[in-house]
N, C-alpha and C positions, 0 to 999 in steps of 0.2 A: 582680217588683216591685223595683223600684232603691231603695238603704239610702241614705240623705240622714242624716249625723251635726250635729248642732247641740252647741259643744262648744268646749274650751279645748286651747290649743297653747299647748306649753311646753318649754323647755331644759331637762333634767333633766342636776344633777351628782351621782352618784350615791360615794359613798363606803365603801371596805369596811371592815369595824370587825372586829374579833372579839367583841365583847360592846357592843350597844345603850347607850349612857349613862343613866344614871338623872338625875333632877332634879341640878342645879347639878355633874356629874360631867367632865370633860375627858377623853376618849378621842382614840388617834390611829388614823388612818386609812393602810391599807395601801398603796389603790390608790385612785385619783382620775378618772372618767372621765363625758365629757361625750357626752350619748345626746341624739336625739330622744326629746320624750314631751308630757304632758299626756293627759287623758283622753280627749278629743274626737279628738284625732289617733291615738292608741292604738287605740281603737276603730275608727277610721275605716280604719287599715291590717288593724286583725285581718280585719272583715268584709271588705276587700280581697282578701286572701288566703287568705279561704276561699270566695269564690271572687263574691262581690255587684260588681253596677256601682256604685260609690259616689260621691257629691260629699258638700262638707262646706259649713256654714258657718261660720266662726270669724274672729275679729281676732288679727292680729300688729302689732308695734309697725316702725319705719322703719328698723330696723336690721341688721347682719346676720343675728343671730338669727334674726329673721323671714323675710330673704329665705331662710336655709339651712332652715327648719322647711318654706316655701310650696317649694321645692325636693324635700326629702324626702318630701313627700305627692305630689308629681305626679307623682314617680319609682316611688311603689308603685300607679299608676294611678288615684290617685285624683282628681276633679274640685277641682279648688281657686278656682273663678271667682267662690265666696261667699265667700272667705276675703277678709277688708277690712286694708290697713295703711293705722294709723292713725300720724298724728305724734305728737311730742311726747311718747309714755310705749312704755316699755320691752317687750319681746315676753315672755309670762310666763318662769316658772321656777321651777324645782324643785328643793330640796336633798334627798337622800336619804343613810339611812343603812344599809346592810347588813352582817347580823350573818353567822357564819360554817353557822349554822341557816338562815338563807334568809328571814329575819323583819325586817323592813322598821321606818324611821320617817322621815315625810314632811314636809317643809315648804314650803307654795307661796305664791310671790311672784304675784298674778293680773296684773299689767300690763296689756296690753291686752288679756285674756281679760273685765277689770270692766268695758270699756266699750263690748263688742256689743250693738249696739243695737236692737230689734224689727223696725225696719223690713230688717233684713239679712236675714230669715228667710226659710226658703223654706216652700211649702205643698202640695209634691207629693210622692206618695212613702210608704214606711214612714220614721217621725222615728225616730231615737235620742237622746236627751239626758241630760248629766251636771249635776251641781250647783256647774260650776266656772266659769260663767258667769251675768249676772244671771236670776232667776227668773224676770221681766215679759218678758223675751226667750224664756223657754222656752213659758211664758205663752202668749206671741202666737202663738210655730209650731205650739203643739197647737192653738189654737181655730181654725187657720185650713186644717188641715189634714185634708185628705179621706181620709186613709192611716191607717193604724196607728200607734199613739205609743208611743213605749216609752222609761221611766223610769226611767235607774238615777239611782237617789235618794243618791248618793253626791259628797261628804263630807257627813257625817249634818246637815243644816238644819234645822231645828223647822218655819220659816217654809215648807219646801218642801211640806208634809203639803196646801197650797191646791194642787197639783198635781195631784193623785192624783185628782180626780175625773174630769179630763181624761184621765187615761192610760190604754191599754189593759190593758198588761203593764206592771207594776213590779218593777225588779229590787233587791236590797239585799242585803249579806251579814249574818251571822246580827248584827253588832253596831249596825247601823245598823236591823233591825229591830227590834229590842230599845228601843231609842231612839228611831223613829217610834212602835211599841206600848206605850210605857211600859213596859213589861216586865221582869222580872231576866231576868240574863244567860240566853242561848240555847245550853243542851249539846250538840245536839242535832238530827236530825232528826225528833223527835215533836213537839218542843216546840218547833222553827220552824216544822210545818205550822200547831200551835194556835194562834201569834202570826201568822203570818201570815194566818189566817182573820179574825182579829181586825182587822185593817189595811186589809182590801179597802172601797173607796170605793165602788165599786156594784159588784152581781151578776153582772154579765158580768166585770168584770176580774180579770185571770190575776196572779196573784203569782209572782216564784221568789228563791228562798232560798238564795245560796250560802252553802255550810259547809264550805271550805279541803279537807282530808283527807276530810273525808263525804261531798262530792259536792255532790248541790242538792236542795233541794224546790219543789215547785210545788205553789199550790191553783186550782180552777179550778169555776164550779158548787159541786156538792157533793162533787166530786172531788179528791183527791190523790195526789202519786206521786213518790216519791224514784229518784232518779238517783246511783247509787257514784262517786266519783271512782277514776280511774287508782289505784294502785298506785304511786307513784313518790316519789324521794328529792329535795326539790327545793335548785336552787343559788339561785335568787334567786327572791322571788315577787313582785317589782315586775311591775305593768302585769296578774298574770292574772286580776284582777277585770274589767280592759278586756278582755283578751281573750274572757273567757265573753261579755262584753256584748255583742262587736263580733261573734262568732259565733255567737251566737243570733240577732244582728238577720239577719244574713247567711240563716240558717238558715229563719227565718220570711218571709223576705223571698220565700224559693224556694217556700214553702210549705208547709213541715213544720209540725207541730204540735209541742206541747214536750213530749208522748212520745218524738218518732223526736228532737227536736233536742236535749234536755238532758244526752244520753252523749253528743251530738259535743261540745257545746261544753262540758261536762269535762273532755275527752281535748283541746282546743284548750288550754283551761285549763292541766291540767298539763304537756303537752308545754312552755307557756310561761316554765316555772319553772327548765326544763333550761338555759335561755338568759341570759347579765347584761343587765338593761336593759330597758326595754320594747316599743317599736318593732322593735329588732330582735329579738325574743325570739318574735315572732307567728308560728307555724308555718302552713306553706301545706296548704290542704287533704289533699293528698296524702297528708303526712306526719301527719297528723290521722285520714286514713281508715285508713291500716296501722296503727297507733298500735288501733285498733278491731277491726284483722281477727282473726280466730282462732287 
């Protein structure tokens, strides 16, 4: 089944700090460097690379930004013929800050990611979608579509929760679940599977639970089942929230179940973190399956 990503393209400048700023603080930055990213395009390379036939649909603005982001997609093999430039407003963007821990703070400019519009959507296919684009937009590709939907519900929107009943798989990490569930914070994997039981919008659908260092949870049924993460020291953790996303849909897509898929796309995950940046930070399968072997 072919991964169709519905989703936000953005220039990420990404900044290294030694120590994250606090409210009203001025820090300087070491190094300064201008990456491919946004969620939708993230995604749409992880699943790329590990190994899905993908197209995408997404807006850029008439600029170069745009023409080098609709370049960078086509160059990782992916379909770019949904991707729309539009005039007159800027192709998104991303200010990033990275501490010398590998712990991130993000700020995005949407551009022409606010103004894809429903009718751009496509209805064939396993969907992926982020919350970096309008929601009537994600809206319209689940109801119209005959495939599996899959949800990362991220950056955390109250308003997104109308979603959820459309979606097959929901994906969210532990603090955005917390924040759909009303919940206190999530330590944990006992206490993401018990929020996340709490979350599911009807009986059939699959929840998963990223938790950084802990791996993932999934609820499904009356079943649940934790996934370890790798073992590793990470340099930067921009983009591997996309990454699990972009390789699980990949994963799902072939036909795994999120037994056999939630260790690959952990080990997608942390290999991602070895990497500055997002896009290029997405490790190819290969290096994903050795990363697993024994």
């Amino acid at each position: 089944m072919d991964v169709h990503i519905l989703g936000s393209i953005n220039v990420d400048t990404i900044l290294s700090v030694d120590a994250l700023p606090a409210a009203g603080e001025t820090v300087l930055a070491g190094q300064v460097t201008r990456l491919p990213g946004g969620k939708g395009a993230n995604q749409a390379v992880a699943a790329a690379r590990m190994g899905a036939r993908v197209s995408m649909t997404g807006a850029v603005g008439a600029d170069t930004d745009g023409a080098w982001m609709r370049g960078v997609l086509a160059g990782e093999e992916v379909d770019v013929g949904g991707i729309v430039t539009l005039p007159d407003v800027p192709t998104g963007a991303a200010m990033i800050a990275v501490d010398a821990a590998g712990e991130n703070q993000i700020i995005v400019a949407p551009g022409a990611n606010a103004l894809l519009a429903p009718a751009t959507a496509q209805d064939s296919g396993l969907i992926l979608a982020q919350l970096e684009i309008p929601l009537d937009t994600i809206a319209a590709a689940f109801a119209a579509s005959a495939g599996p939907s899959l949800l990362n519900a991220a950056p955390f929107i109250p308003a997104a929760r109308a979603l959820f009943a459309d979606t097959d798989i929901l994906i969210v990490n532990q603090h955005e679940l917390a924040g759909y569930a009303e919940a206190p914070a999530i330590s944990g994997p006992a206490e993401a599977i018990a929020a996340a039981r709490m979350l599911r919008a009807h009986p059939q659908q699959q929840v998963v639970v990223t938790l950084g260092g802990q791996g993932a949870v999934a609820v499904f049924g009356d079943e649940a089942l934790h996934a370890p993460a790798l073992s590793i020291t990470p340099r930067d953790t921009v983009g591997a929230g996309d990454c699990f996303c972009g390789a699980l849909a990949a994963l799902i897509a072939e036909g795994l179940d999120l037994a056999a898929a939630l260790p690959i796309a952990n080990a997608a995950a942390a290999l991602c973190t070895q990497t500055v940046g997002a896009i290029p930070a997405m490790p190819a399968r290969a290096a994903v399956m050795a990363a697993l072997a024994p």
